[in-house]
C-alpha positions, -999 to +999 in steps of 0.1 A: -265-005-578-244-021-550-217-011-533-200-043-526-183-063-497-153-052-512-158-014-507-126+002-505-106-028-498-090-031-529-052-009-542-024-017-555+000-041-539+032-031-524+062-031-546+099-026-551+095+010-573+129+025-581+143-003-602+121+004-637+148+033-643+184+040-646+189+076-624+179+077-589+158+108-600+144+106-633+135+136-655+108+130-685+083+147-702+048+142-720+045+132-757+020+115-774-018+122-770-025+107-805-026+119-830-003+143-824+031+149-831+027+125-860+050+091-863+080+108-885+089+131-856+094+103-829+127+090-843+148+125-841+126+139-807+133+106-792+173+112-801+169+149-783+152+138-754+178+110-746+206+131-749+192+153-727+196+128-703+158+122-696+149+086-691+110+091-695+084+096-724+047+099-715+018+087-734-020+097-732-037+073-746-072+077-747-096+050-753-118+060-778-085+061-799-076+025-790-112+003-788-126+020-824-150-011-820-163-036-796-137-054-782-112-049-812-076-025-801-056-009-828-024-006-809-001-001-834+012+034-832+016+027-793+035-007-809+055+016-826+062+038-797+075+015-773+103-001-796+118+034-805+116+041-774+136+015-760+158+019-791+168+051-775+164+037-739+140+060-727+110+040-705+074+049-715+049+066-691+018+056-707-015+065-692-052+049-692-072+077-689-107+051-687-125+074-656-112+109-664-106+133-693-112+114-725-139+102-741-149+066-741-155+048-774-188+062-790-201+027-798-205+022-760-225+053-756-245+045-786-250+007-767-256+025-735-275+059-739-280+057-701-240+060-698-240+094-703-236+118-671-266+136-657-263+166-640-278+177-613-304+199-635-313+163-651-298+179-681-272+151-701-240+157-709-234+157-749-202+147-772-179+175-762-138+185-763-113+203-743-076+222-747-067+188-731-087+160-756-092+178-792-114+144-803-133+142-771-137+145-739-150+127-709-191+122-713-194+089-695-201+078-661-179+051-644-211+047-621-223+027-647-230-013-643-212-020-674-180+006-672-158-022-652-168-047-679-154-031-706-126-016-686-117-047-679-117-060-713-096-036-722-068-039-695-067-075-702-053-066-738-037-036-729-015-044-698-001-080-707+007-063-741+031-042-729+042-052-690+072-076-704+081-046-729+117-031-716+105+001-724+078+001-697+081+025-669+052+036-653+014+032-655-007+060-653-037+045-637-062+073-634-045+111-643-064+137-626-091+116-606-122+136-597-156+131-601-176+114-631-173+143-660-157+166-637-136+177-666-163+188-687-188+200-658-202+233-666-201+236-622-184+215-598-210+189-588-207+149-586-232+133-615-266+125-605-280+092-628-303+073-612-276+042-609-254+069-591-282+080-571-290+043-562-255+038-553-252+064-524-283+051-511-271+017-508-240+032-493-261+049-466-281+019-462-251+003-451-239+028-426-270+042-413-301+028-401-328+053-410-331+070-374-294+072-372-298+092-412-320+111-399-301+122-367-268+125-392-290+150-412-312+167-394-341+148-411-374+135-404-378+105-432-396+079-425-390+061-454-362+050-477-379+060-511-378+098-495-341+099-496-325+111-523-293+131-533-290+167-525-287+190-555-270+223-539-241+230-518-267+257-504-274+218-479-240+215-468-251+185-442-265+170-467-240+178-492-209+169-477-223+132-469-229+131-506-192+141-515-181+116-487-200+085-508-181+100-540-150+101-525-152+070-514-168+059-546-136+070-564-115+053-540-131+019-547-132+026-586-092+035-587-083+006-564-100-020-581-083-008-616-049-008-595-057-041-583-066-054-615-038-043-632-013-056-605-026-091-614-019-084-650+017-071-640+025-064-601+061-055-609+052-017-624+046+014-605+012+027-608+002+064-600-028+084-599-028+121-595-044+155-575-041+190-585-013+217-575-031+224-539-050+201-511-084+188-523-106+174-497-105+139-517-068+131-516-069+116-481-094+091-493-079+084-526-041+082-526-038+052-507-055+031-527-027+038-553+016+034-552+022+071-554+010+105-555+017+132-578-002+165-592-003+189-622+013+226-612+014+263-632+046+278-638+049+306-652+040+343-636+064+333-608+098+347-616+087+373-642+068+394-619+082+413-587+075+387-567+096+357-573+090+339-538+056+336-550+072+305-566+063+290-529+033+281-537+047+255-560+069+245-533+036+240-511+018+214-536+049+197-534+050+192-500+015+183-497+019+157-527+047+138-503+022+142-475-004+123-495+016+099-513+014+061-499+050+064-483+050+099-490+063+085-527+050+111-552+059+123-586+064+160-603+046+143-633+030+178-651+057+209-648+034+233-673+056+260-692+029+282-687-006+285-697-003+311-730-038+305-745-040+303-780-041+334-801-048+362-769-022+351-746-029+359-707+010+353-695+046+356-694+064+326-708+083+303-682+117+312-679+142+288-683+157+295-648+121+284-638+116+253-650+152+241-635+141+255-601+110+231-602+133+202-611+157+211-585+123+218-558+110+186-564+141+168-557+147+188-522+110+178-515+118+135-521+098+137-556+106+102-575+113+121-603+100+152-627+077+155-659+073+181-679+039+186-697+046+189-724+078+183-753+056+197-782+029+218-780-010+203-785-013+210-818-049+203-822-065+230-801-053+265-787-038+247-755-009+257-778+013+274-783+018+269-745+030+240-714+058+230-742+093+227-735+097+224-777+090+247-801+064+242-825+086+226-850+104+205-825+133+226-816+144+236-782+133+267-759+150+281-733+134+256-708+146+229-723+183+242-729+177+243-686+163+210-681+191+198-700+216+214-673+199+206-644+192+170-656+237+170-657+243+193-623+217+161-606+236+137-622+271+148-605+248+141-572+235+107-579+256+092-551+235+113-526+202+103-534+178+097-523+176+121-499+163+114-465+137+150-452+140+155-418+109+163-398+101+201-394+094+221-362+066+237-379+035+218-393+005+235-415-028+219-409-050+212-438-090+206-427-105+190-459-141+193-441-134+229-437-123+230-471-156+222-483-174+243-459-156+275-476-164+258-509-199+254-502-198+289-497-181+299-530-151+310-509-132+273-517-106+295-535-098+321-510-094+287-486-065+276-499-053+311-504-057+315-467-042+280-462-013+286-482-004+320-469+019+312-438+035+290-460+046+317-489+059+339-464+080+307-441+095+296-470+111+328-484+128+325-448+145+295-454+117+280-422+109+247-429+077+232-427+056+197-432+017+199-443-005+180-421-041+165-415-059+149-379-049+120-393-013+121-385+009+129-356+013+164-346+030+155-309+062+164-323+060+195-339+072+230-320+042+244-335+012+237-353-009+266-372-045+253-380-059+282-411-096+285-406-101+249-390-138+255-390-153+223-396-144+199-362-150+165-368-149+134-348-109+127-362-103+164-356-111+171-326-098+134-311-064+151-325-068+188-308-080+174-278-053+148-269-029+176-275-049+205-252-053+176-225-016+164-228+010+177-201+031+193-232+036+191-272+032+216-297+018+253-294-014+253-316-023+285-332-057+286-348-073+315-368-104+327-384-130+307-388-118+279-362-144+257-346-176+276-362-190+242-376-201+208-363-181+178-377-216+177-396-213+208-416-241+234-400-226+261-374-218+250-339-242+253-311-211+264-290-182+271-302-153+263-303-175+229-317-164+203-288-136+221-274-156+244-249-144+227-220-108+230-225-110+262-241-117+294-222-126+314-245-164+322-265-173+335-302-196+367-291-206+377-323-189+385-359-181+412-379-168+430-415-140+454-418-161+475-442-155+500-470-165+527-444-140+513-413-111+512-439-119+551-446-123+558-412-090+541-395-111+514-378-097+487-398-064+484-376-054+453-355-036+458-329-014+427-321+015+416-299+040+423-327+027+452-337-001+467-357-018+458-394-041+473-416-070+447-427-080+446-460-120+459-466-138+424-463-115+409-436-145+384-413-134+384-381-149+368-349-152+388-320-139+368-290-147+366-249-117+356-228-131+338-198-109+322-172-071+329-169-073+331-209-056+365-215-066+389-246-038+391-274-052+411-300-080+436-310-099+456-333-108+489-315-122+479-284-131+441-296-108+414-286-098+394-314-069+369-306-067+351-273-044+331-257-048+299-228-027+306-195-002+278-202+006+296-237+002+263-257-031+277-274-034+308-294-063+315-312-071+351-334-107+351-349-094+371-380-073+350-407-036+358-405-033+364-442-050+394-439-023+409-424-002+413-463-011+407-494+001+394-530-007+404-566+006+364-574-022+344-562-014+311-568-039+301-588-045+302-626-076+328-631-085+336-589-088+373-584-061+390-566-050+399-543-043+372-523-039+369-487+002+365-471+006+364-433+032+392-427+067+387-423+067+400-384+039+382-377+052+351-389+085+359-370+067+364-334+042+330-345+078+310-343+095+329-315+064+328-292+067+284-299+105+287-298+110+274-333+146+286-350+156+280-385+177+258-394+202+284-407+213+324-400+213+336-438+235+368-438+233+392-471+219+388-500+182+365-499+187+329-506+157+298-499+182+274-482+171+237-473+184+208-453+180+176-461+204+143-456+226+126-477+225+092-484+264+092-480+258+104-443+256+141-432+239+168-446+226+185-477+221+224-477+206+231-510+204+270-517+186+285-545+186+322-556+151+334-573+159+373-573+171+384-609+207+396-596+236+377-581+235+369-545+262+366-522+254+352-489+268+339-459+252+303-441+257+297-411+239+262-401+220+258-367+242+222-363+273+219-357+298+215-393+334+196-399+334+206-435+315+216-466+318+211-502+301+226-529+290+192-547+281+210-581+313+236-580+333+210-571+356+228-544+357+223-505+345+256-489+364+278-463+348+277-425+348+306-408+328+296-372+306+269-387+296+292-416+305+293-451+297+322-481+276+311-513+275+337-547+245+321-568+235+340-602+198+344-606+177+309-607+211+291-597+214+259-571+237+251-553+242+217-532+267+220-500+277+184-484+286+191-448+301+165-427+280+168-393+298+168-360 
């Protein structure tokens, strides 16, 4: 196997995107994943959902259903599909799902044994299903020599088929991309068949010369035949080479399907998606593609006592519009929660819950929302669960809300899109330090960390962007790097121009930060490559034990005040050299630092040890989870001089600014507390007037500020004229 001269060179072509529908914001939601729900309940669901006033319809069609033989399609239920659809102009989403999920046609594996993934214990991955694919899952590997052959084949019937069809909307290239088989892995590792294997090496062979491998891995080969892929995350050098060629690898599979299907169509949008967090692959991967989106949980948010939990929705928003090629991305799978069959494990979604995520993916420039899914799966015990319909079709609560949100965005239309205005604050994501903690078995608690400053800024109405090194920071107020551990050549080219530059943002860095070489083993001197502007060393490390929390040694003592750490808090114990002037410490061990000009501040501890959450984030991760605490969020932003965009006074409201395509400003306000809230906004910038755009009524000024009253999961969307 070769990689190509066209590695990576191939996406989608640039294209007009917003004229395939008739709403500047379009709502839709799943349906089809055949066979299910059969053909005599299209023609009065179809009805519902138009009136509704959602535009989309999503299909999952999965080839093995399609290509029952070599080289022969039975389309006509999807035939079917696409003329009621446009009989009740609705647009049809409809998904290939040829490298992920679903199971490719068993006459190709029975033609091509060798298709079949191999895992890293040489064991080979068997016929198999999921919640997600009741008639098979994914067993194939796109690695293989003959995979773009017949995806080809396919596309060729499939897409000129339909891209002429008025009902088309969107195409959903590759839902979910990961790995070869990631869906059915029984542990997260890449597929190992000897084509794969062949693959990477070619891939090294083209960016390496032997000595240089060597030098890259701390190796001695001295031949080519020795290499071969590394089989643990125990390596991490070697492992996180071996992720690189995969990422990559999926970036060169998904842009030469995009590419291919923009020569069978080029007008449609097509879309790929990540999960509900950061994944160290989405850099590589969603460029190659017209826009972003991801998959997110929803329920266990508002029906616990900690309904600003739903931040961490919010957060895989924002980094979805980070990622996205023109930070373009889509809502595309709003779950109505994951019940599980016959034992369930949660609360259902609230209605007020699902219109929150309509109304948060809006204020964060989403193209447009999806709920996964209209009826349940009725084929496996993914149901009852995720649906907005009841098992025989009628509506829940959450759809009775979509509904009314779908209207209240409606009486709006002449505002979107909205333009987001950059924050003061920025949240760094390190993908390479992702996989270090992952490597680890700690790639959870990394994004819980990650995402931690973020719960708690949001709930005070502070906005924020999400960040990598590849992008600008210069502009930011402040930027907080979360256990930046792993500094490579792109991150430290960013962290030094700023340390070196005569001003720009203050830089706070905690835990783990600068621990590892760009090539994944510890640093020889850390901070990795920052030593010379940074006067500060890592002396050793340490454990707040079971034994220190019993004893009262497990208090920090900071500038804002002092916190109790959590037994199993890591902390690095730091050496202030130079003018670098101790901030914070455990007992008599300095733990946070800070440079003489002020611009750097580093703590050796993670922040998010400072509070904690019983709502972690995550479907199935233990809590608690980590939250940086409110007062020491509030000295982070004083000590960089950020202010919020508003003075909120009474009752707790998230408020958010954003501008209208009309001119001046947006203010959307939403209440997630179960009682009425009555508030009074006073905005940073200077007002003329405001008017409630949903209550339809001009609001009294008293000093620039104005008074809300919002019932519980209520928006509300103020136009101010900006003077």
């Amino acid at each position: 196997m070769h990689i190509g001269d066209q590695w990576m060179q191939l996406r989608s072509s640039d294209k007009t995107l917003d004229q395939a529908f008739d709403r500047p914001f379009p709502v839709g939601v799943e349906y089809y994943r055949p066979p299910v729900p059969p053909p005599e309940y299209w023609d009065e669901d179809f009805r519902r959902i138009s009136a509704a006033g959602m535009s989309i319809v999503r299909v999952w069609y999965s080839w093995d259903w399609v290509e029952t033989l070599p080289n022969h399609y039975e389309f006509d239920d999807l035939d079917r599909l696409f003329d009621l659809a446009a009989q009740h102009g609705l647009k049809v989403w409809v998904d290939t799902p040829l490298g992920t999920h679903m199971a490719c046609p068993a006459w190709m594996l029975r033609s091509h044994p060798d298709m079949r993934i191999v895992r890293r214990d040489g064991s080979v991955q068997q016929n198999t299903t999921g919640a997600f694919a009741a008639h098979g899952a994914m067993t194939h590997n796109f690695d293989h020599p003959m995979w773009r052959v017949y995806v080809e084949r396919y596309l060729r019937q499939f897409v000129p088929r339909y891209k002429d069809h008025e009902a088309l909307g969107v195409w959903g290239t590759w839902d979910g991309i990961g790995y070869a088989g990631a869906w059915t892995a029984p542990e997260p590792y890449p597929p190992y068949n000897d084509y794969t294997i062949a693959k990477y090496k070619d891939w090294l062979y083209h960016n390496y010369t032997l000595d240089a491998l060597n030098e890259r891995l701390l190796r001695r080969y001295r031949s080519w035949e020795d290499v071969d892929a590394p089989r643990s995350k125990a390596a991490p050098v070697e492992m996180r080479l071996y992720l690189q060629f995969h990422r990559e690898n999926m970036a060169d599979h998904l842009g030469w399907m995009a590419d291919l299907i923009d020569r069978l169509d080029g007008t449609h949008e097509q879309r790929s998606h990540g999960g509900s967090y950061p994944g160290p692959h989405h850099e590589t991967v969603s460029p190659q593609i017209d826009s972003w989106g991801l998959s997110h949980h929803s329920s266990n948010r508002l029906t616990t006592d900690e309904p600003y939990s739903i931040a961490c929705e919010a957060y895989g928003f924002q980094w979805c519009r980070a990622m996205g090629r023109n930070n373009r991305w889509w809502n595309e799978e709003i779950y109505g929660s994951f019940v599980g069959g016959l034992h369930p494990t949660e609360k259902k979604t609230l209605g007020q819950e699902s219109a929150l995520y309509i109304w948060l993916t809006l204020i964060e420039g989403g193209a447009g929302a999806m709920f996964w899914q209209y009826r349940p799966e009725y084929m496996t015990y993914e149901a009852p669960g995720l649906n907005i319909a009841a098992l025989d079709g009628e509506p829940t609560e959450r759809f009775d809300a979509a509904t009314a949100t779908i209207a209240q965005i409606d009486r709006i239309a002449n505002h979107l899109p909205l333009a987001i205005p950059r924050a003061d604050v920025a949240i760094a994501y390190s993908g390479p330090s992702d996989d270090a903690f992952d490597f680890n078995d700690q790639g959870v608690q990394f994004i819980q960390h990650h995402r931690a400053l973020y719960r708690t800024l949001w709930a005070q109405s502070e906005a924020m962007d999400l960040v990598t090194p590849a992008m600008f920071w210069s502009e930011y107020s402040m930027v907080y790097l979360p256990h930046f551990a792993v500094l490579d050549e792109g991150a430290l080219a960013r962290l030094r121009g700023l340390l070196q530059a005569s001003d720009g943002p203050h830089l706070v860095a905690d835990g783990y930060f600068g621990t590892f070489a760009g090539k994944g083993h510890w640093s020889f001197k850390p901070p990795e490559g920052l030593s010379d502007l940074i006067d500060c060393r890592i002396a050793d490390f340490d454990v707040i034990a079971d034994f220190d929390v019993g004893a009262g040694k497990n208090v920090v003592q900071m500038e804002c005040g002092t916190f109790t750490l959590p037994a199993g808090t890591t902390y690095s114990i730091l050496e202030a050299q130079g003018d670098t002037a101790p901030i914070a410490t455990i007992g008599d061990e300095v733990v946070g630092v800070r440079s003489a000009d002020g611009r750097f501040t580093w703590y050796g501890f993670a922040l998010s040890a400072t509070a904690s959450s019983q709502v972690t984030g995550q479907p199935g991760a233990p809590a608690p989870a980590g939250l940086v605490h409110d007062e020491v969020a509030t000295a982070l932003l004083a000590t960089a001089g950020v202010e919020s965009w508003f003075t909120l006074t009474g009752a707790r409201i998230v408020a958010f600014r954003r501008h209208s395509r009309q001119g001046g400003s947006l203010i959307f306000a939403l209440n997630v507390e179960r009682h009425p809230a009555r508030t009074r906004v006073q905005p940073r910038w200077p007002i003329g007037s405001a008017r409630n755009l949903l209550g339809e009524q001009n609001l009294a000024l008293c000093d620039g500020a104005f008074e809300l009253t919002l019932g519980f999961g209520e928006a509300a969307v103020i136009h101010c004229v900006d003077i």
